[in-house]
N, C-alpha and C positions, 0 to 999 in steps of 0.2 A: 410502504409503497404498495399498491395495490396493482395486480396485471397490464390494468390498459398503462398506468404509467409505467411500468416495466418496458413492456413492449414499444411505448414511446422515446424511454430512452434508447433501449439499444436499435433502433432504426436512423438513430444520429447518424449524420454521414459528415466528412470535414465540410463538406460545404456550408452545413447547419452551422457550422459552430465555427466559420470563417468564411462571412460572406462575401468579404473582399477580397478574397483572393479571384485569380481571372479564371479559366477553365485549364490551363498549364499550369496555373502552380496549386491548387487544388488537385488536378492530376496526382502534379512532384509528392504535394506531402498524402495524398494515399498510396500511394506508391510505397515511399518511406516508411510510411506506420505500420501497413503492411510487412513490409520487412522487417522492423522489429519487433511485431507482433510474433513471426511467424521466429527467429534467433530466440525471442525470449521464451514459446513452448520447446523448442529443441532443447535449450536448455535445461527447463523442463525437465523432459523429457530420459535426457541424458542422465539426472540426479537421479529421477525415479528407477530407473535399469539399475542402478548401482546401489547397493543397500545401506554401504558405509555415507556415501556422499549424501541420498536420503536421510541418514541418521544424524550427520550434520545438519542438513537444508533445517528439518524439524525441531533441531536446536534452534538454530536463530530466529526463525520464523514465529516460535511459537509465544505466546500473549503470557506474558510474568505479570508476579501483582506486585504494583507498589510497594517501594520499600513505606514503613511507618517509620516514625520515633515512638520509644514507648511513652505512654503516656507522664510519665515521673519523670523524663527528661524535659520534659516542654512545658511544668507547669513552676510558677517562678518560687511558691513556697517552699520547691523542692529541690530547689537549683541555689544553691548562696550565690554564686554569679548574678543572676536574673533579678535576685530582691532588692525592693527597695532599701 
């Protein structure tokens, strides 16, 4: 993605991207997202001051590779199951 589209996306506002709602409930849900924009950095937040809870968040969070099969189980010459 290139800047101007960058900068096009995050200039979204709900109304963009709900244009049917009336001028109060576009209000309500900025309101709303806002608010759980602002709980989810606290949370955030909260993990990062703590070193242990950090050191979980990083657990979970972080990108694993695919488990494989080796390759001698998934091929049928090598498997008496599998063969014709």
């Amino acid at each position: 993605m290139n800047p101007q589209e960058d900068a096009k996306r995050e200039s979204l506002s709900i109304r963009d991207l709900y244009a049917d709602l009336d001028e109060k409930q576009a209000s309500e849900a900025e309101e709303f997202l806002n608010g759980y924009l602002d709980l989810a950095l606290e949370i955030y937040e909260a993990i990062c001051r703590d070193p242990e809870r950090y050191q979980r968040f990083r657990f979970l969070t972080e990108i694993r590779e695919a488990s494989t099969m080796e390759e001698s189980g998934s091929q049928p010459e090598n498997n008496p199951t599998l063969s014709p």
